[in-house]
N, C-alpha and C positions, 0 to 999 in steps of 0.2 A: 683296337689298342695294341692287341700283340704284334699288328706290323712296324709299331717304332721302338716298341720295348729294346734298349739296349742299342739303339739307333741317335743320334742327332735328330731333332727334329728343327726344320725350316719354321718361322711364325712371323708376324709381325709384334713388333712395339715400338711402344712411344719416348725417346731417348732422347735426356736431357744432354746437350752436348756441350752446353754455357750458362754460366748462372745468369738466370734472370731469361733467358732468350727460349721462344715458343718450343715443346717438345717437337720433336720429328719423328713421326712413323717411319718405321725402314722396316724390312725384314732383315731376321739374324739367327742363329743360329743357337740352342740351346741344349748344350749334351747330356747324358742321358745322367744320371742318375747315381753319386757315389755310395756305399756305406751310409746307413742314419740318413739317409734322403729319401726324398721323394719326387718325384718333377710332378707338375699340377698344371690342370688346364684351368685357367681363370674362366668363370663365368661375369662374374662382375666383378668391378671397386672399388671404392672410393676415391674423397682424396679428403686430406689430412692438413689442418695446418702446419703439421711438422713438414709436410710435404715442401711445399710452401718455404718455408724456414731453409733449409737444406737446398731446395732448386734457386734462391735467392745468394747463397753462399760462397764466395768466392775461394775463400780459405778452408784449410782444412781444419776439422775434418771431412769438409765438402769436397768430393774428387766427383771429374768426369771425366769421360759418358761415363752416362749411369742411369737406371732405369728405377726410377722412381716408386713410389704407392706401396702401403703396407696394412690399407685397410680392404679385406678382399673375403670373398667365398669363390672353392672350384672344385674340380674333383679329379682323384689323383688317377694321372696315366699308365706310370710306372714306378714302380721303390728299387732302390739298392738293397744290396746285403743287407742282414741284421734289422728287416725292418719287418715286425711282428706287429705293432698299432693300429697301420692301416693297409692296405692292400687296392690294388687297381678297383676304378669303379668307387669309391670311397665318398660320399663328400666331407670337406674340412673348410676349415676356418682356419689362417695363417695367421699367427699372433709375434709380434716384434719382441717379445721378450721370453725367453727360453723355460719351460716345466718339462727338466729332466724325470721329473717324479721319481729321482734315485738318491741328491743330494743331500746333507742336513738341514738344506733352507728350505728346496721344494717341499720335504716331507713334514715344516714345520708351518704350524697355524699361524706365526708371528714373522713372518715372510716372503714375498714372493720372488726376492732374487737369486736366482741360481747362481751357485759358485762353482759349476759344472761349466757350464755357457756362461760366464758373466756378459753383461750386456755393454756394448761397445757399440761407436757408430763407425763399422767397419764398411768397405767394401766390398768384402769377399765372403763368401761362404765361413760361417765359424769355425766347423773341424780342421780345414785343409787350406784357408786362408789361400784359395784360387777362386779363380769365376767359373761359373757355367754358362754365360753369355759372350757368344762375338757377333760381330759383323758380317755382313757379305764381304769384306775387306781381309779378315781374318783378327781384326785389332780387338783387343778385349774392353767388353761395355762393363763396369763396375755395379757390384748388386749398391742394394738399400733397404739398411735395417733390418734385411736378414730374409727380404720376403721378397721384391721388386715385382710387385704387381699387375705394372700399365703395363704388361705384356701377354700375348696370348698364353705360353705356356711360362710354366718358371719352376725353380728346383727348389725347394724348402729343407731345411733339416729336421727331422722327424719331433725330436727338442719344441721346435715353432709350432707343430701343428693339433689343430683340434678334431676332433671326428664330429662330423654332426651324426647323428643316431636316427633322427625324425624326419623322414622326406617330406614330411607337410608342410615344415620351417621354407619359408620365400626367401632365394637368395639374396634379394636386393632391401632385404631387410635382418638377413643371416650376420653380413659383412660388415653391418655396423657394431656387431659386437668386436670386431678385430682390435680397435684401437678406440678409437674417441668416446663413443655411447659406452662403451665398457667400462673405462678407464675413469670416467665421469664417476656414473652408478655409480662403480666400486669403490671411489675417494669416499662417497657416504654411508655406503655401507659395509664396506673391508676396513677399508684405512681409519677414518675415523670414528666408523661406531656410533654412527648418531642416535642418540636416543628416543624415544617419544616423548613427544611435549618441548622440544628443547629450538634454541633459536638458531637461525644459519644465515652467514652472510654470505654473498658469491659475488666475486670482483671480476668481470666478463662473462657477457652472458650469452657466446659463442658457442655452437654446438655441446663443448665439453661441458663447460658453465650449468648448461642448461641440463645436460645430464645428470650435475651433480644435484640439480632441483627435482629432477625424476628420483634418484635415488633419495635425494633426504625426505620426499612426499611419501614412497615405500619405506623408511623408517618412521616414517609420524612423526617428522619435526612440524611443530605448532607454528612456526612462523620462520618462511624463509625471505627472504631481505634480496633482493638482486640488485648490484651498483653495476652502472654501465653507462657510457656519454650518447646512447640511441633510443630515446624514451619510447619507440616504437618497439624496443626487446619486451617491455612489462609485458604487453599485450600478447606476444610470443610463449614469456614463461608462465604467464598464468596457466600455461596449458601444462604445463608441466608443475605447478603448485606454487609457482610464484605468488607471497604474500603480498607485498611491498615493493617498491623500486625507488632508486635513489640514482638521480642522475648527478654525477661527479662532475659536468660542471655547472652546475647550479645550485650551488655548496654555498655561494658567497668568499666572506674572508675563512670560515670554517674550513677545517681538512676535513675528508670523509669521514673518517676514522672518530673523530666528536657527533657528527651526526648518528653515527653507527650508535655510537656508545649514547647519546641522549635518548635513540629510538629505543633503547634495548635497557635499559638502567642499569647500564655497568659493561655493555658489553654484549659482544654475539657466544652463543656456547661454543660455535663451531665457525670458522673463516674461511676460504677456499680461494685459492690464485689462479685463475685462470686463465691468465693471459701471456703470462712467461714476461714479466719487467720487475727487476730488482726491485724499485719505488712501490710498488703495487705491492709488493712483500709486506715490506715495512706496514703498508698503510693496514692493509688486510692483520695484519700481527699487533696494530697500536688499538684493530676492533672489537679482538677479542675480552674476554674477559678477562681479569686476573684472579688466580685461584686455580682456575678451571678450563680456561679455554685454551682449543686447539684452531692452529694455524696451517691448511697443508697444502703443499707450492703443487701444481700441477704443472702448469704455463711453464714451458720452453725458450729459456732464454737466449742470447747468445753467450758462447763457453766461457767470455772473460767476465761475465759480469759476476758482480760480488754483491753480498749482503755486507752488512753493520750494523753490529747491536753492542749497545752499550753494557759491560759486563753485568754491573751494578742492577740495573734494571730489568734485565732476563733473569739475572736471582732472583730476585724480592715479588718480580711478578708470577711468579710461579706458572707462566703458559708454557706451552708446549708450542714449537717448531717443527714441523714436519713435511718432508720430501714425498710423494705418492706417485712410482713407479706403476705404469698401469694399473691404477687405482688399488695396490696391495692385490687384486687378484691371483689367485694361480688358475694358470690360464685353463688347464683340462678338468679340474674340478668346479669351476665355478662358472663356465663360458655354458657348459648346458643347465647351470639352473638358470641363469640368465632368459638363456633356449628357451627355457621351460615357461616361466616365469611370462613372458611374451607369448607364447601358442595358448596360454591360461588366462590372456587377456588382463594382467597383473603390471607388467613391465609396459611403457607405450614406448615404441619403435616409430612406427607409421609416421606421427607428427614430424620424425627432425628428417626426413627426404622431401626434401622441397622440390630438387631436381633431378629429370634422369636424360640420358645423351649417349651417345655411340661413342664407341672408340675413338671414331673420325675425329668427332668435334670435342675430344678432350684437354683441349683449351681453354673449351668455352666453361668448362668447369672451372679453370682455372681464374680465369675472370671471374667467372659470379662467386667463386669464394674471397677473391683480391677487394671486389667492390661490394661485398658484405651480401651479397643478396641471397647468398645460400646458410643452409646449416650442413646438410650434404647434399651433395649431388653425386647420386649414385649411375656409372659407365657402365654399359652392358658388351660386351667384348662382341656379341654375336647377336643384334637385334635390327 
């Protein structure tokens, strides 16, 4: 490691150069390391439906090249200045949403968004708003969401990253707490608080979805409910605590949302959006209960779309609406109970890697997440 410390170092990655159009391997160039950095050798990483969403995306904030993936585990090569958390040799976890653990949000229980780092879908490095990738060209490749993964090595700001503590923890089961399996979990158990005994509905039953049915099974909801149009998912989430399924379209003239509420006598206590469609909002928000129940959007939409609620009726109904930013998590206090939680055989990981593939063929991930076949499929950079 100390012969590139403070060096450029040469890698390959896989660079998205056109929305929609197959990554391409190049080698490129990745410099060393500013202040609050770290540069990181991937060992593996995912990929993300936000992935997906963002390489599909013509407009901005979608800019290219740019170097995709933000669900990952590696371990760090070299730090910049001012960097006491972690040190060469380290392994970590790169999380998309920043735990300065100095601000009055990171340090507060009723927040996980930093006003230090606010979260942005930038292209560039947070602090210094530059890149640390080029080409063999010299032309600059743009990050993504703060981590850019599908590369061999990559630069982090110390802000993104987690330490793992435990060498026993399996990479390619480490990396799903980065984003999705985390973010899941943590909407049932950070963000909304599920309690035991209580009912849960989930509207896409997609990797995260299904997370969110791992996490409400580890709070003791008594009955969780999954709608989704692939009635081969029930069979999936039962593995995860799936009570019920309700395929949306075989509803009839009924909207979901009555079925919800027939099944449940008034309503689900808790509702979950997991798909990112305004309409899904709605329908997940008409499931809930009134008095009492909560609504909370996970699912990534596109930037223009909009909600609409009738003023009148959000009074009187008294639910709750709610946004869940990587699941309410703060990333460095709650990513190793996670950790933990999983090596104690408590949390189940193992069930949602369906698939694992080489760097080469990281495509082929991309297909089998486009044509549903995956929940993840975890890349191994060096297998």
């Amino acid at each position: 490691m100390d012969t590139t410390t403070g060096k450029p170092i040469r890698c390959k990655a896989a660079i998205a150069r056109a929305a929609g159009e197959p990554l391409v391997i190049e080698e490129i160039t990745v410099d060393p390391p500013q202040p609050h950095e770290a540069r990181i050798r991937i060992i593996c990483t995912t990929l993300c439906h936000s992935d997906i969403v963002f390489w599909k995306m013509k407009d901005l904030p979608s800019v290219f090249p740019k170097i995709l993936g933000h669900e990952a585990v590696g371990v760090v090569e070299s730090v910049g200045e001012n960097v006491t958390q972690v040190s060469e040799g380290d392994t970590v976890i790169p999380v998309f949403l920043a735990d300065c653990e100095e601000c009055v949000d990171c340090k507060s229980k009723k927040s996980n968004l930093c006003s230090k780092h606010p979260f942005e879908v930038s292209p560039w490095m947070q602090r210094y708003k530059t890149s640390r990738f080029k080409d063999l060209n010299g032309e600059t490749v743009h990050h993504f969401l703060f981590v850019s993964s599908f590369s061999e090595y990559t630069v982090v700001d110390i802000a993104n990253l987690v330490k793992v503590d435990d060498p026993a923890v399996p990479p390619n089961r480490a990396c799903l707490l980065s984003c999705g399996v985390a973010t899941g979990v943590g909407a049932a158990w950070k963000k909304a608080q599920v309690e035991a005994g209580s009912t849960v509905a989930i509207f896409g039953l997609g990797s995260i979805g299904l997370a969110v049915a791992e996490g409400a099974r580890l709070c003791g909801a008594a009955r969780i409910i999954g709608v989704d149009v692939n009635p081969e998912k029930f069979e999936v989430g039962k593995k995860f605590g799936l009570t019920d399924f309700v395929n949306s379209k075989n509803c009839g003239d009924k909207p979901v949302s009555e079925v919800i509420t027939e099944m449940t006598n008034g309503g689900a206590d808790y509702c979950f959006e997991c798909v990112g469609l305004a309409s899904l909002v709605h329908e997940a928000y008409a499931s809930c209960r009134k008095g009492w129940g909560k609504t909370i959007v996970l699912g990534v939409d596109q930037p223009t779309s909009e909600l609409t609620l009738k003023s009148l009726e959000f009074l009187v109904s008294g639910k709750i609406l709610m946004g869940s930013m990587f699941g309410g998590l703060n990333a460095k206090s709650d990513i190793p109970i996670l950790l933990k939680r999983y090596m104690d055989k408590e949390l189940q990981l193992d069930e949602f890697v369906t698939h694992e593939v080489r760097f080469e063929d990281i495509n082929k991930a991309f297909d089998l997440l486009i044509e549903g076949k995956s929940l993840r499929c975890v890349i191994w950079m060096n297998k």
